[in-house]
N, C-alpha and C positions, 0 to 999 in steps of 0.2 A: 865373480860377476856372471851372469845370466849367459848362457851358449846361446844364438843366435838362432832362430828356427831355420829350415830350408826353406827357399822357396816352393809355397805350395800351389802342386800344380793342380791341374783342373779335377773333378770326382770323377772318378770311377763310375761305372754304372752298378755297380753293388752299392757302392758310397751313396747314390743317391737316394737310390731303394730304402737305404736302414734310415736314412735322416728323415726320410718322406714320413718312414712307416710308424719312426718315433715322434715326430712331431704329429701326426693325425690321430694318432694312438691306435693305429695299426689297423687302420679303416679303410687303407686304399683297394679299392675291389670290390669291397661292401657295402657300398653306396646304400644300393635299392636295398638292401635287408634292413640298414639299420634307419633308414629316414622311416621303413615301418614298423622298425620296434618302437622309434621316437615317437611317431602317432600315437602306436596302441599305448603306451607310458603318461601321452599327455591327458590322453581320453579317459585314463583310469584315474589319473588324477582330478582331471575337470568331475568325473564322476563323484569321487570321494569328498570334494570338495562340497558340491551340492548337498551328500547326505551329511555331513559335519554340518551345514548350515542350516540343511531341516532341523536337523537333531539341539539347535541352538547353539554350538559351540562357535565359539571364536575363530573364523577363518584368518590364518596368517600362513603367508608362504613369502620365503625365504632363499638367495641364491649361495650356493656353496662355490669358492674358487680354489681348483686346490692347484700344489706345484708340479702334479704328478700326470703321465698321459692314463687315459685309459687302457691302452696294452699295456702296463704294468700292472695289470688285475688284481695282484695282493695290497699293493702299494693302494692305487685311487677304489680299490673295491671296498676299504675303510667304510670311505665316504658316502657310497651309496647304500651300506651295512646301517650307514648311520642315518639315510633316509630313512627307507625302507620301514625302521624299527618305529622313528619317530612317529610317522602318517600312520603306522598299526598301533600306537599306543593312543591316538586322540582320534582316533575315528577319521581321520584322513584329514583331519580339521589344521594339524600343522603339516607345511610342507615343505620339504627344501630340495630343491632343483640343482644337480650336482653340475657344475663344469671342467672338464677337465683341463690341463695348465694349455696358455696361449689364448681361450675360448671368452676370456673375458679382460685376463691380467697378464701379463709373462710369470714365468713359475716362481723368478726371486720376490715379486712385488706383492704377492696375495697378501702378508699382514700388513703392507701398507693398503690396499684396499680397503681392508677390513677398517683398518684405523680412521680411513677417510668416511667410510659410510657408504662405499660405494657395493661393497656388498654386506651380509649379515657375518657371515663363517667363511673360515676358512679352513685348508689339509696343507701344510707345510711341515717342516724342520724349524726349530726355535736357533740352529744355530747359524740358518744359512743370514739371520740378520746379529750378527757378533755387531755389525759397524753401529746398528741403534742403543745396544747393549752389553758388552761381553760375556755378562753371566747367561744372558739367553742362548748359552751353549750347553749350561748344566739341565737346560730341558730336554735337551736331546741325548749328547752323551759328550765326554772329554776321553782324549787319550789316554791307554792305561784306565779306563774307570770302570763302572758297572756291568757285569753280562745283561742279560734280557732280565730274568727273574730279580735281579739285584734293583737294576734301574726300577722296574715296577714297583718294587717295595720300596725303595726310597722315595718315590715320588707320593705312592699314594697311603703307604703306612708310615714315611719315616721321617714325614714332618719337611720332605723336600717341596712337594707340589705349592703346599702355602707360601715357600718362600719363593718359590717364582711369580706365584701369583702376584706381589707385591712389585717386580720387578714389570709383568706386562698391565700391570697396572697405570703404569707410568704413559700407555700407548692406548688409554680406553680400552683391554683389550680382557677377556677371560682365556685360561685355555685350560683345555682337556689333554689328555690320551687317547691319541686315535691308532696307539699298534705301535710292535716294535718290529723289527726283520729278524732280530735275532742277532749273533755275535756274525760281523760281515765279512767277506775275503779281502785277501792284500792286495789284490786286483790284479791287472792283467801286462807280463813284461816282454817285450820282445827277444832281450835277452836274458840271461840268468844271471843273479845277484852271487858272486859268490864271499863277500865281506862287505863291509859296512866302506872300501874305496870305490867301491863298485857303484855308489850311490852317486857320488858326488859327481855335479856334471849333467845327471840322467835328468831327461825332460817328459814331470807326471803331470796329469791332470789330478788334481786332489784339492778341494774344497776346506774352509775349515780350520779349524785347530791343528787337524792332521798337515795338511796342507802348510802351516807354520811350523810347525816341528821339521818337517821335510825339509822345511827351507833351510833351519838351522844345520842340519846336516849337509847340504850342499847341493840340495835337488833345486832344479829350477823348477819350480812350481807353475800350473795354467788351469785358472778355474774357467771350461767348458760347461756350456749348457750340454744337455743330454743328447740331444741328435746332431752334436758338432764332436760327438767323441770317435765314433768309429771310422770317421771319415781322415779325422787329423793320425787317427793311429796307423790307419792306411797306409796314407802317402808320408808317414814317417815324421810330420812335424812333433810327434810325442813318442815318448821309449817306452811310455807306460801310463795306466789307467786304473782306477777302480770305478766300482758302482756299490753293488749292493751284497749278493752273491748270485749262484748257479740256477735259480731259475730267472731271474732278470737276467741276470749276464746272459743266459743263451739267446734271451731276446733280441739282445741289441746285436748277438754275433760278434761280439768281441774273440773270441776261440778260432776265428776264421784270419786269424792277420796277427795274433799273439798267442805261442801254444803254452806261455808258464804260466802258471796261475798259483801265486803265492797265498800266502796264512802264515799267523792270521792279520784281520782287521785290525791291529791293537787299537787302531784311533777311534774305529765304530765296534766294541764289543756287546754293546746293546743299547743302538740307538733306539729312544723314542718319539715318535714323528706327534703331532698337536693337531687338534681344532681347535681355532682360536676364533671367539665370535666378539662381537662388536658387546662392550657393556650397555649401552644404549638400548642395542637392540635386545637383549638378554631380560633388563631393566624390564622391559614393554610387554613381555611374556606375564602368561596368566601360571602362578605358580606348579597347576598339574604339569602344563606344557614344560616348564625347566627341569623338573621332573624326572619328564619324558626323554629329555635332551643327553641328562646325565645318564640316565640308564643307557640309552643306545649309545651311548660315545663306550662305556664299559663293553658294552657286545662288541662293536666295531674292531675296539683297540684287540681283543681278544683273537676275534675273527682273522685279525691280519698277522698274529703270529701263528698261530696255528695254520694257516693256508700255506707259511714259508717253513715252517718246521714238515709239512707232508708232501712241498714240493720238491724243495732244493734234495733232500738227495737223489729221486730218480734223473734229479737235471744232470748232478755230478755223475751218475753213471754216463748217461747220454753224451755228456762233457769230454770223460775220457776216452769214449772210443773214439771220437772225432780226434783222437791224438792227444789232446791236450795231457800236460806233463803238472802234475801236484808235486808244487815244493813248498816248503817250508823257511821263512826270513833266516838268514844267518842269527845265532846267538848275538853277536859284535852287533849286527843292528837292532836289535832288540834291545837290546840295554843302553845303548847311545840315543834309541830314541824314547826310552821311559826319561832317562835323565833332563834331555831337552824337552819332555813334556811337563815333569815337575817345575823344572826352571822357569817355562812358558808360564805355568797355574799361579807360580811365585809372582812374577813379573808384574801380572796383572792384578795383584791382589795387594800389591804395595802401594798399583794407582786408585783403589774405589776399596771405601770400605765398606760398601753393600756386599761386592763379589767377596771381599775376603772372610766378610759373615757367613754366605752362602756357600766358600770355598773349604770352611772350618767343619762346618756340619756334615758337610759330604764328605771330606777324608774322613772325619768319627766315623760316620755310616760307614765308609768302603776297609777300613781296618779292622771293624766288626764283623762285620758281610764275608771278608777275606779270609777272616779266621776260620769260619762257621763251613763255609762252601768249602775252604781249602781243607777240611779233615773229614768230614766223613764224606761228601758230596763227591770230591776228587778221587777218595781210596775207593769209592764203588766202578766209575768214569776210567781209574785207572787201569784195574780190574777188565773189566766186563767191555772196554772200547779197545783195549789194546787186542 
């Protein structure tokens, strides 16, 4: 049964600082600067718009809701990668206006927006809605699944992308690839794990698949919104945390109240996050414009792992001199929890047999994938990183 949390006592004034900073997306201070980047933004657009409209094209503009703050720059940067790209490929004639999470929706709720109509697009995780779907986790990643290049190519060369598509089908919805982080950390513990006893008991914030797996093993699981995480690790109501990896993580300051920081991610080894736009509104697009869409979502998705591929490791320097201690999962838990994640994939694939279609295809892929990466890919990686 579940350990009880402590009573938690009042924030800190660090506590407040990081939740303030994540929920605003790190704009507190910067009022004046950014309400006049916000002008000169809209003025370029009111601009752009005009000449699209001389020019006779189709003005349409569009709001973007994503789950992500704007201080997480690689993460919500996607999504204005994915403006940006679109208004330069139609003459400024389509436009979409990014929001970042809380600004129109809370961060779990954007593909229900989307699905309502209440906006056109959205930047989320397909798997943070498991409860509409459960396969809408294989868009993002499963336990033990895909690295970053793996997940890519099954999505978009190996025959995965269409079959999700059939599943957000079900919610009016399309989606894209808007970027992956890359294979993620084991996140952040107060103390050290040293066997898979060590687990049971411990109180994680972990989202997710991962998050069930944990369970099975004996973790008390607590799915936190983002700016409720460094605060609860603080005052001790959790033993442990993940996010993303080393350059978010130093965002949030997690290194500052927890010096272990484990690996890896087995549960996110390369997640891919979505735009998921409304069919309706997609439908209404003049064919240049969807075009336009798909192209910039390819740049986007691109852009956002390469920004986390050229940040995280000066972060991880910066990470360890702050102290912070790089460990590695015990073997015993490593293996205890692939086992509880096949058993999980099992479970769920004996109730729906769309997932167990979609569950078939992806072990082919990741057996194939596994083969190919794990012989030459590894002996160079082995080689050359040791």
């Amino acid at each position: 049964s579940a350990r009880r949390s402590p009573t938690l006592a009042p924030m800190s004034e660090s506590s407040v600082e990081h939740r303030r900073t994540f929920l605003t997306g790190g704009l507190v201070g910067a009022a004046a600067g950014l309400v006049g980047a916000a002008a000169t933004g809209v003025m370029r657009r009111q601009a752009g718009a005009r000449d699209a409209v001389a020019k006779g094209r189709k003005l349409v503009q569009w709001r973007l809701a994503s789950s992500f703050p704007s201080s997480l720059d690689a993460l919500y940067g996607s999504a204005e990668v994915l403006a940006d790209r679109v208004a330069a490929m139609t003459d400024g004639a389509f436009q979409i206006r990014c929001h970042q999470a809380w600004e129109l929706v809370p961060p779990l709720q954007v593909l229900d927006a989307v699905q309502k109509g209440s906006v056109e697009v959205g930047q989320t995780g397909g798997y943070y809605y498991v409860g509409k779907s459960p396969a809408l986790a294989f868009d993002t990643c499963v336990p033990f699944g895909l690295t970053a290049r793996e997940q890519n190519a099954w999505l978009s060369a190996g025959g995965g992308l269409e079959l999700l598509r059939e599943v957000y089908a079900d919610f009016g919805v399309l989606n894209f690839s808007c970027g992956c982080t890359g294979a993620q950390m084991g996140g952040w513990f107060r103390n050290r794990i040293g066997s898979l006893a060590d687990m049971k008991g411990l109180r994680m914030r972990i989202p997710g698949l991962g998050g069930e797996v944990m369970n099975r093993l004996g973790v008390t699981v607590q799915n936190l919104a983002g700016g409720d995480i460094f605060p609860a690790l603080e005052r001790g109501a959790i033993d442990a945390t993940e996010w993303v990896g080393p350059y978010d993580d130093e965002k949030l300051g997690f290194f500052r109240v927890a010096k272990h920081y484990y690996y890896p991610g087995w549960w996110e080894p390369g997640p891919t996050l979505s735009f998921v736009v409304s069919r309706a509104a997609w439908d209404a697009l003049p064919a240049d414009y969807r075009a336009a869409f798909a192209a910039a979502a390819e740049v986007a998705a691109a852009t956002m792992q390469r920004r986390y591929d050229a940040e995280n490791p000066p972060a991880l320097e910066r990470l360890l001199a702050h102290g912070v201690e790089l460990v590695p999962f015990p073997d015993d838990v490593l293996r205890a929890s692939r086992e509880a994640s096949e058993a999980l994939l099992d479970d769920e694939a004996g109730k729906d047999a769309r997932y167990r279609r979609i569950l078939e295809h992806w072990r082919a892929f990741r057996k194939r994938s596994f083969r190919w990466f794990g012989t030459n890919e590894l002996a160079y990686a082995r080689f050359v990183h040791a």
